[in-house]
C-alpha positions in Angstrom: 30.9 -28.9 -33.7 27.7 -29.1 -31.6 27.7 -31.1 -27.9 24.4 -31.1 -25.3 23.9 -30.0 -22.2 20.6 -30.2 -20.2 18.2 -27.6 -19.3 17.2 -26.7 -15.7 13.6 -26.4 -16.3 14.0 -30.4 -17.0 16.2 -31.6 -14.1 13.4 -31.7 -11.1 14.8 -33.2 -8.4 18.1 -35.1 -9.5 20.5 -35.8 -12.3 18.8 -37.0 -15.5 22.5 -37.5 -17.3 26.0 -38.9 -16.5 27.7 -36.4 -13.9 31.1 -38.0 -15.3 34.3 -35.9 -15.7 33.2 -34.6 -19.6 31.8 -31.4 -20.0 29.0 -32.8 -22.3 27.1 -34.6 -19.7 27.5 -31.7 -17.0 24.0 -29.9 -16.2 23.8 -26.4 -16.9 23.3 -24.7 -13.9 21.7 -21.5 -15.4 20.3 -20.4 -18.6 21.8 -17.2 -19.9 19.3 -14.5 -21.4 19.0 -14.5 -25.0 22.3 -13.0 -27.0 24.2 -13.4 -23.5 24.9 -17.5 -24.5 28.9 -16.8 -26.0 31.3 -17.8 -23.9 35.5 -17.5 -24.7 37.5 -20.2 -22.8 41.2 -19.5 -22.5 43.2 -22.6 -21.5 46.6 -22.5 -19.9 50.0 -22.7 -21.2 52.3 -20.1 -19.6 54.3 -18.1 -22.3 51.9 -19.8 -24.4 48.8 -18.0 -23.6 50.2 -15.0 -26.3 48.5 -17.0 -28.5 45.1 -16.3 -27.6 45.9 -12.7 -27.9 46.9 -13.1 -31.2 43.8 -14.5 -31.8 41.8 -12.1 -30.6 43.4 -9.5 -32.2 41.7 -11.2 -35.0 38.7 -11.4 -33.8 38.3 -7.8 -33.0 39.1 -6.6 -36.4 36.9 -8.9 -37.9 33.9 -8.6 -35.0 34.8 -4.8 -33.8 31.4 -5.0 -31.5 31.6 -8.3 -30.4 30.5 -9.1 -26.8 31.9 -11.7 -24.8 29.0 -11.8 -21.7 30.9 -15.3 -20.5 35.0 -15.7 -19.6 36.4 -18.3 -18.5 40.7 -18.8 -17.8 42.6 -21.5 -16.4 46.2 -20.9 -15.6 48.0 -18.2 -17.9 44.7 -18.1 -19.5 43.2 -17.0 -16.2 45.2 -13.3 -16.8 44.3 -12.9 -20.1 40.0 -13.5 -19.3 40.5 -11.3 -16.0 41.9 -8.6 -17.7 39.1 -9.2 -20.6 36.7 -9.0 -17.7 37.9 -6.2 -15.6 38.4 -3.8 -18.7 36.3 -1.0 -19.2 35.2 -0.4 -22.6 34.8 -2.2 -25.4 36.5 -5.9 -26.0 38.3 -4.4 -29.1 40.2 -1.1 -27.0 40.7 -4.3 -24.0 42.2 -6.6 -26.8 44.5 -3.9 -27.8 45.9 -3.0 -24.0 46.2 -6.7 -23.7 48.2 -7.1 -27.2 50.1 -3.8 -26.0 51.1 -5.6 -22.4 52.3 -9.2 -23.9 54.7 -7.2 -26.6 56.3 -6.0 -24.1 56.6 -9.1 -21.6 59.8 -10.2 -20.6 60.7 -13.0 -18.5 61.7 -10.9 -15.4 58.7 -9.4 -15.0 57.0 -13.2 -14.1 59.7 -14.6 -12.0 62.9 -13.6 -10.8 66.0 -14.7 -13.0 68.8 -13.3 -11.6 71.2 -15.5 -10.8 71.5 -14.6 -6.7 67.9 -15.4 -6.2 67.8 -18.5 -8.6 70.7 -20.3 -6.8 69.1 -19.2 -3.5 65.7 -20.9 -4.6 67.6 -24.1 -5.7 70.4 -24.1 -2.8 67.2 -24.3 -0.2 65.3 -26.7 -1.8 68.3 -28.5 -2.0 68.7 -28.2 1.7 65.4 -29.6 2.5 65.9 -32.2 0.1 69.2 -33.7 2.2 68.2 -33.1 5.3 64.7 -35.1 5.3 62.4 -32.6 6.3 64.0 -31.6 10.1 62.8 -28.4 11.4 66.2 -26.4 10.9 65.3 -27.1 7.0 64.5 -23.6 5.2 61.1 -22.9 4.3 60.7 -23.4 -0.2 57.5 -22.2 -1.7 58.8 -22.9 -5.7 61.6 -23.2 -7.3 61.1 -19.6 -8.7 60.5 -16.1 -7.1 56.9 -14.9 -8.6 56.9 -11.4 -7.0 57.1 -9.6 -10.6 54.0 -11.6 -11.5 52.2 -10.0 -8.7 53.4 -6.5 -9.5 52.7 -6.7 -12.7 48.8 -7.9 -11.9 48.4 -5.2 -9.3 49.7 -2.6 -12.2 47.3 -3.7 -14.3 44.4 -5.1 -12.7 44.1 -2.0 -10.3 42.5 -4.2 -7.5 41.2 -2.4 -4.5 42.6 -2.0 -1.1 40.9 -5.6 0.0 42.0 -7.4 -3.1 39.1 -7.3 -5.5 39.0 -6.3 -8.7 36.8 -3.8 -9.2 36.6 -3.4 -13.1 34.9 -7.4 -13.2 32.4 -5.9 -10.8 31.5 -2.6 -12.8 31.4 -4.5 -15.9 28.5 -6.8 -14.4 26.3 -4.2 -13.0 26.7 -2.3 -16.6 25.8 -5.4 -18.4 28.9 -5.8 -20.4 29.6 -9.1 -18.5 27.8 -11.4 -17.2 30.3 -14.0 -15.8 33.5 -14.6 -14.7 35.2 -18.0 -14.0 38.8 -18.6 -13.0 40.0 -22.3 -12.3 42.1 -23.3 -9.7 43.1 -26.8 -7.9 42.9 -26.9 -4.4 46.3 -28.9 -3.1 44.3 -29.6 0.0 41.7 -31.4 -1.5 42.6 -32.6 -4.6 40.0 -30.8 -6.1 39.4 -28.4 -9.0 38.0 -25.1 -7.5 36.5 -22.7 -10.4 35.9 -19.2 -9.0 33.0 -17.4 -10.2 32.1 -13.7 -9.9 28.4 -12.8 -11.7 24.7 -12.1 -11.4 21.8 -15.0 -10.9 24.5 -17.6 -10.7 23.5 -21.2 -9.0 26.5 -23.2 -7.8 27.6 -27.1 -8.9 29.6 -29.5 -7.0 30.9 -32.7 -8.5 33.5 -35.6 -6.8 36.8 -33.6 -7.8 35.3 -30.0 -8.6 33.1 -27.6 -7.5 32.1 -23.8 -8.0 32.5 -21.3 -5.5 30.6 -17.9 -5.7 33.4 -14.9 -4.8 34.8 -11.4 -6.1 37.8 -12.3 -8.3 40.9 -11.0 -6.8 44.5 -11.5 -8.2 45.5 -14.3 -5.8 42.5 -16.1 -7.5 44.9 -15.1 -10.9 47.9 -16.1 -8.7 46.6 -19.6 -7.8 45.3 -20.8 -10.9 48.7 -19.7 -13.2 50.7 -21.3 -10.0 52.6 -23.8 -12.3 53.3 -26.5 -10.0 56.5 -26.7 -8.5 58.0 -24.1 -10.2 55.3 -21.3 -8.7 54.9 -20.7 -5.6 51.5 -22.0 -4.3 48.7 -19.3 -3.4 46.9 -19.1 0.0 43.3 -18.7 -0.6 39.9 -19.0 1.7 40.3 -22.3 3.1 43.3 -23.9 1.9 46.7 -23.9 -0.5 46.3 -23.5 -4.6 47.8 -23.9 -7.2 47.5 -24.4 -11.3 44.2 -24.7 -12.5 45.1 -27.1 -15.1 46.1 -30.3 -13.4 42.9 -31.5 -12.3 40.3 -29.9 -14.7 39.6 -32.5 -17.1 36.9 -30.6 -19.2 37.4 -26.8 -19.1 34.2 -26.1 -21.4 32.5 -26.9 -17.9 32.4 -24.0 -16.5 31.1 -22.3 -19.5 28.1 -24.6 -20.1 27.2 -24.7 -16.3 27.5 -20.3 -16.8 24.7 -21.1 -19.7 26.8 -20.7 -22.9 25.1 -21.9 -26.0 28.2 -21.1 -28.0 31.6 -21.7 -26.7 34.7 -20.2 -28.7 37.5 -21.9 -27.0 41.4 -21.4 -27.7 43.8 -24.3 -27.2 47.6 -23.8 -27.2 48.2 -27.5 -28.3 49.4 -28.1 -32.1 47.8 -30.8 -32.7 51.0 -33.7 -34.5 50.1 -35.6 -37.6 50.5 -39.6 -37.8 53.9 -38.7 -39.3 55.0 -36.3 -36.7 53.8 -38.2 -33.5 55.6 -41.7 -34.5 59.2 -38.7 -34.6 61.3 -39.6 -32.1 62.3 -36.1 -30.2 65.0 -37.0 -28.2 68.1 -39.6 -28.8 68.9 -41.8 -26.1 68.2 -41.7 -22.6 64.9 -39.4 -22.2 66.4 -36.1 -20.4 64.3 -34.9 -17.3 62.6 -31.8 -20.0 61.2 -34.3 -22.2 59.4 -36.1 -19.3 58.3 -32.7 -17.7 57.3 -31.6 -20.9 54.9 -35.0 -21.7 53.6 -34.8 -18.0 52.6 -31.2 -18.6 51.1 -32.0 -22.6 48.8 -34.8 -20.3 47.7 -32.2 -17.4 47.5 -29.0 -19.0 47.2 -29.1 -22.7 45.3 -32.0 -23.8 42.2 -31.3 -21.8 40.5 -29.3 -24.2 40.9 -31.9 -26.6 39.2 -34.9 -24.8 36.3 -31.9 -23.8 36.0 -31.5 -27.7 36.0 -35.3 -28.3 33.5 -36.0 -26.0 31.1 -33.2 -26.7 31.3 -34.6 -30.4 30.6 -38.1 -29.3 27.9 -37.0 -27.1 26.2 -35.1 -30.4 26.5 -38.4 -32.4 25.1 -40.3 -29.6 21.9 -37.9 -29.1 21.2 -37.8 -33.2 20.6 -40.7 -33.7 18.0 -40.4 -30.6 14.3 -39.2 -31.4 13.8 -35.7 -29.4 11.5 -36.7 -26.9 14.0 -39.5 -25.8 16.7 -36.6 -25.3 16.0 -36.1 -21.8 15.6 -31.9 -22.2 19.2 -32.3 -23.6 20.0 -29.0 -25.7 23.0 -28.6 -28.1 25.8 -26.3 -27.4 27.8 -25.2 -30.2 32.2 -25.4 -30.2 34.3 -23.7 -32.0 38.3 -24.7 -31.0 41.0 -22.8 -32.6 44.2 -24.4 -32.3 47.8 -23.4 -33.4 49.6 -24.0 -36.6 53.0 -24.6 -35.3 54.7 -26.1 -32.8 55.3 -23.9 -29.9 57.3 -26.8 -28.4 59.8 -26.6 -31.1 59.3 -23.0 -31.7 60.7 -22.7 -27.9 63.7 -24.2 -28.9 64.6 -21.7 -31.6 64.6 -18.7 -29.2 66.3 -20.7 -26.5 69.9 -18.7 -26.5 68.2 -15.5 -26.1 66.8 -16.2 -21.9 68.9 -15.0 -19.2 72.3 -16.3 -19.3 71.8 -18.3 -15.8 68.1 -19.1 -16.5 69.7 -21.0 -19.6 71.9 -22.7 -18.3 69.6 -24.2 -15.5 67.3 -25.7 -18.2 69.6 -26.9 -20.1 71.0 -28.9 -17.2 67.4 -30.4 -17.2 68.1 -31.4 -20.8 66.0 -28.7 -23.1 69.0 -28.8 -25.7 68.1 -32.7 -25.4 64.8 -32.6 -27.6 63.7 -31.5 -30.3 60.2 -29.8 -28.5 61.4 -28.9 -24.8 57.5 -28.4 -24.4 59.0 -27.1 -20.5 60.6 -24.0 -22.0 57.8 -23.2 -24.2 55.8 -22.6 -20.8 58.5 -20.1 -19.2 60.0 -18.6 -22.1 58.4 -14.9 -21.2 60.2 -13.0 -24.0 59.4 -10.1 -26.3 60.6 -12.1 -29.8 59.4 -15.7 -28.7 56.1 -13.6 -27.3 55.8 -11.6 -30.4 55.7 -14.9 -32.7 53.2 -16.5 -30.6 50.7 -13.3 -31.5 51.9 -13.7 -35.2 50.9 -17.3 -35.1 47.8 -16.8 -33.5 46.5 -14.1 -35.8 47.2 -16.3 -38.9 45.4 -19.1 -37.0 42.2 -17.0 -36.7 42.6 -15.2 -40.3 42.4 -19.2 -41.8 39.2 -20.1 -39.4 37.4 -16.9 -39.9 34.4 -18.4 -41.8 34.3 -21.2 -38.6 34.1 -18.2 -36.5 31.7 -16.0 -38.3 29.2 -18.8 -38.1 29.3 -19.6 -34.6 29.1 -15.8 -33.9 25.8 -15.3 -36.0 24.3 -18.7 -35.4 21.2 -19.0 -33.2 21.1 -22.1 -31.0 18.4 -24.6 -31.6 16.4 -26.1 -28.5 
């Protein structure tokens, strides 16, 4: 499908469109060089995110000397587009490290799950909880202990001694990339803060996000994958941040304000027919997993979905308008590849292989309650749940390879 977005040369000295929350009506901020207008957007999910390694594993066989100038990652999609980014080499040999690091994922090396430091987590929050907040109250950061997460980034990332990682920077200067963005939400001000590292690039600020020019370091991976609640927020520059999901509304934004012409964006939402969404998935009294799991569909994984809607409307809107009434409105072309399955009720097949304690704390929150604990699906880091995802993904890409093939070779019209 084909949205707009506006060209600088045509903005003089204020906004000519709608700076709503879509990414349709968003000015580009800068107008990439010719063949450098592809950007990949990688949406959050958690355990879900194996999905867009799948598809890329795809996409390299298919495209072995694609280029992908323009990343962008929110939450777990945040590690797979650094690692993209900081990889040195071609995207197929990064794909294949990537595909090589997920198969062999396991839940303990994201958070802790043995049982001492589980019921540790729980006992203090619990402590807080009754005691209203006095100052003998034990300090809780999340109900879970993301110090593998961190290892595992550091073993992979190889970030310097001040943080940075230094692959993102190397592939700039070469040319391979050309822009980094990473999406986080700033608990302090309510805002979504995207993270950019690249050359000749101008900054945007709206009501409830803004871009901030830096060198991507894994806290900035830390903060945006910081699943609320359950991660431990991440200290940054100026503030406390977590999950880039919750408040970013239109994650094709930052691609079109990096200059992308042609965005290839992977969702990790099955999208339900008529049938399926009138299913009732639970019996009874809705279980506290079935209402986490709708609250995190609505924050994190039907964003990309409005995006696409209203860069569709926004096309059908600016047809039917003579060019010279367009405003210097350009198209940008979508692509969304979306799964085949239900990772929801996928989840719930490999639920009796987690951690025996892990289980049994989730299904206290009711995941044996419904038939798609979308909450598990999240956190279920495991090799055979993990392995399926890829399998999935793959397939997913094999069926829209035509879709793909002509956004790759298409040449953007003004």
């Amino acid at each position: 499908m084909r949205g707009f977005f506006q060209s600088p040369a045509t903005r003089g000295g204020g906004e000519t469109v709608s700076t709503g929350m879509n990414a349709a009506t968003d000015t580009a901020a800068t107008t990439a060089p010719e063949g450098d207008d592809l950007a990949l957007v990688l949406v959050g999910g958690g355990a879900r995110a194996a999905y867009q390694v799948g598809f890329l594993r795809s996409l390299v066989r298919r495209h072995p000397d694609i280029r992908l100038p323009i990343i962008t990652g929110t939450s777990a999609g945040a590690i797979n587009a650094a690692y993209l980014a900081a990889r040195t080499g071609s995207v197929a040999e990064a794909v294949e490290e990537l595909e090589r690091l997920w198969s062999a994922q396991t839940v303990d090396q994201v958070f802790r799950v043995d049982s001492r430091s589980l019921f540790s987590h729980l006992l203090r929050w619990g402590i807080q909880l009754v005691s209203g907040g006095a100052p003998i109250s034990p300090h809780v950061q999340g109900l879970l202990d993301t110090a593998p997460l961190r290892m595992f980034l550091n073993r992979t990332l190889h970030p310097a001694e001040n943080g940075e990682i230094e692959g993102i920077a190397r592939n700039i200067e070469t040319g391979r990339l050309r822009a980094l963005a990473i999406t986080t939400s700033s608990y302090s001000t309510g805002q979504s803060v995207i993270w950019v590292q690249g050359g000749d690039i101008e900054d945007w600020e709206r009501p409830n996000r803004r871009s901030r020019k830096t060198a991507i370091t894994v806290d900035h991976i830390m903060a945006s994958s910081a699943l609320p609640l359950f991660f431990p927020a991440i200290r940054l520059d100026d503030g406390w941040y977590g999950d880039g999901g919750i408040r970013m509304v239109t994650p094709c934004s930052p691609a079109i304000h990096l200059g992308a012409r042609r965005i290839l964006a992977v969702s990790n939402r099955y999208r339900r027919t008529i049938q399926e969404a009138d299913r009732s998935l639970i019996r009874g009294y809705p279980p506290p997993a079935q209402i986490a799991g709708q609250l995190i569909q609505a924050m994190f994984l039907d964003d990309l979905d409005r995006d696409r809607l209203n860069l569709e409307r926004l096309n059908q809107l600016l047809e039917a308008l003579p060019p010279k009434r367009r405003r210097g409105l350009r198209p940008v072309e979508l692509v969304v590849i979306r799964p085949s399955r239900d990772f929801g009720r996928l989840a719930g097949e490999f639920e009796p292989r987690l951690p025996w304690f892990f289980r049994h704390l989730t299904r206290g929150l009711g995941s044996r309650e419904t038939a798609s604990p979308d909450l598990l699906s999240l956190l279920m880091f495991q090799t055979d749940y993990i392995a399926r995802l890829m399998e999935i993904g793959e397939a997913d890409a094999e069926a829209e390879a035509d879709r793909v093939s002509e956004l790759l070779d298409s040449q953007p019209s003004e």
